[in-house]
C-alpha positions as CSV (number, residue, x, y, z in Angstrom):
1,X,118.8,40.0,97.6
2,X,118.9,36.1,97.8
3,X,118.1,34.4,95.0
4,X,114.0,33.6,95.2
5,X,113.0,33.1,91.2
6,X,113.8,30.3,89.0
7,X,112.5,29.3,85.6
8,X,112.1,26.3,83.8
9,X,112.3,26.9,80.1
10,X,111.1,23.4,79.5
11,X,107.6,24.3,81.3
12,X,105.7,25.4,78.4
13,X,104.7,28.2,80.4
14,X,106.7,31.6,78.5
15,X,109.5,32.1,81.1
16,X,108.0,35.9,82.1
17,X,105.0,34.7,82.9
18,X,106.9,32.4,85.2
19,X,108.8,35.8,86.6
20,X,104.9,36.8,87.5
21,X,104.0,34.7,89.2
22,X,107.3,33.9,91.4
23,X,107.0,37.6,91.8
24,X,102.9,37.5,93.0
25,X,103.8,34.9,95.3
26,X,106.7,36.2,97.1
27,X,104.2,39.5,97.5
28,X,101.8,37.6,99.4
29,X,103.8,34.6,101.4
30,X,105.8,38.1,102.4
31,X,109.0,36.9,100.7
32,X,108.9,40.3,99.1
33,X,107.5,43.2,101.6
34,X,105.8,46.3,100.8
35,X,108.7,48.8,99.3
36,X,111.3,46.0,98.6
37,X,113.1,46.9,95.6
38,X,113.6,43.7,93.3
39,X,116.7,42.7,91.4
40,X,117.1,44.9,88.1
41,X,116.7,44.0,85.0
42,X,119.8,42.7,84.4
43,X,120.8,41.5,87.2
44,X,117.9,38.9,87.2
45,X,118.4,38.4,83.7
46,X,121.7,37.6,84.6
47,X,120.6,35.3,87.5
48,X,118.0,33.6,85.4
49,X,120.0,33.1,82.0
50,X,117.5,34.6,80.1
51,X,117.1,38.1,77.8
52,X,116.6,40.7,79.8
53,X,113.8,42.0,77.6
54,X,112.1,38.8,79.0
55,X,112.6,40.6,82.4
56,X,111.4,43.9,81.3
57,X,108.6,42.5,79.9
58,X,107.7,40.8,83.1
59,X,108.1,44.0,85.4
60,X,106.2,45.8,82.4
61,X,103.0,43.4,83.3
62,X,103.6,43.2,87.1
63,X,103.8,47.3,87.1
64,X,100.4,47.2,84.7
65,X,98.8,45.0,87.4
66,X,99.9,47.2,90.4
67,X,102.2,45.2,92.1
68,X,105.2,46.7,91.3
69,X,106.4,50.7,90.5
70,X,109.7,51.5,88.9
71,X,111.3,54.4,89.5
72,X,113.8,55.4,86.4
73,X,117.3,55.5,88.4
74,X,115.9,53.9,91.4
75,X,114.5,50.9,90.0
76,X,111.9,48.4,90.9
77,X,109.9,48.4,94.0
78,X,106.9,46.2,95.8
79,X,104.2,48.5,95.6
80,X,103.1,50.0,99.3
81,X,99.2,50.7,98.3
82,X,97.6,47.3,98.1
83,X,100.3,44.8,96.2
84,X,99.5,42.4,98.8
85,X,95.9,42.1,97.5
86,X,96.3,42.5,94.7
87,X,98.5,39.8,94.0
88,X,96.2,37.8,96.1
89,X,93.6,38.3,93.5
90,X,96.5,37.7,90.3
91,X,97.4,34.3,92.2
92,X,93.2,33.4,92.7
93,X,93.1,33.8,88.9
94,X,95.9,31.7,88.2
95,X,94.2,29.2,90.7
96,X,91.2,29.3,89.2
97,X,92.5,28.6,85.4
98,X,94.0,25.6,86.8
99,X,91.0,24.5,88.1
100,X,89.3,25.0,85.0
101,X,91.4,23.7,82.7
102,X,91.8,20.1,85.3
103,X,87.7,20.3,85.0
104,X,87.8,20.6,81.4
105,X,89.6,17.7,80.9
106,X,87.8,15.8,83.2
107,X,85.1,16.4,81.7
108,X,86.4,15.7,78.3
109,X,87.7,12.2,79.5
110,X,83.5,11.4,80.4
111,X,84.4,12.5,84.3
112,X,80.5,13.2,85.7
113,X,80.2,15.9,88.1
114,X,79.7,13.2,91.6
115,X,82.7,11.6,90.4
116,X,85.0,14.8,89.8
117,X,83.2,16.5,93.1
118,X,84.6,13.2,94.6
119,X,88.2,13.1,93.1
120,X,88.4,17.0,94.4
121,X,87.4,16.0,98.1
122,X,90.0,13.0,98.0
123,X,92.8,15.6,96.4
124,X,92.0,18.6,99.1
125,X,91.9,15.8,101.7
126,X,95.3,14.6,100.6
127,X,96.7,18.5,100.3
128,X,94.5,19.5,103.4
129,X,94.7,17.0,106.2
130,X,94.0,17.8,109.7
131,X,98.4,18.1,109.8
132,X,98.3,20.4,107.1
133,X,95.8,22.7,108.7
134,X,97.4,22.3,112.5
135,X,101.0,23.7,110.4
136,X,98.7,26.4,108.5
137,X,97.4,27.8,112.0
């Protein structure tokens, strides 16, 4: 499997939560397809240069979530039933904290709802011009 996950220990974000959501997004761009095993443990421990508990923990979560089954002996697998969507819904939630947490802050900083409405129009305009869309379609 070619290498698809990297983590950045100097993120703040704890390294498998990182694994979660590399993992939810390879589900639904279709970097991962339904009933693709995924590294083991330790081999993406290994790969990553991290614990592999950190890796465990991760597949512990994404398996919780439905997105993944693990087989004992077999190993790790995308799950067939619905991972797409439901990973779909995982990455709307990450989204959406972002989103909150930028609004927050905006808000915090005296940001009045025209003005941030405004500032989100100018940033989906920049991330969503008419060459964006034409390459989306």
């Amino acid at each position: 499997m070619p290498a698809i996950f990297t983590v950045d220990p100097s993120s703040g974000v704890p390294i498998y939560l990182q694994v979660i959501e590399q993992v939810k997004r390879a589900v639904v761009l279709g970097a991962l397809a339904p009933g693709e095993q995924l590294p083991t443990v330790k081999a993406l421990a290994v790969e990553l240069t991290v614990n592999p508990n950190t890796v465990a923990r991760a597949y512990r979560d994404l398996e919780r979530e439905a997105i993944i089954e693990t087989s004992p002996g077999r190993g790790s697998f995308v799950r067939t039933d619905g991972s797409v969507s439901d990973a779909r819904e995982a990455l709307d939630d990450v989204v959406l904290r972002g989103l909150s947490a930028a609004i927050r802050e905006a808000k915090s900083l005296g940001v009045d709802r025209p003005a941030l409405e405004a500032l989100v129009v100018k940033a989906l305009d920049r991330w969503y011009s008419a060459t964006h869309q034409k390459e989306d379609s």
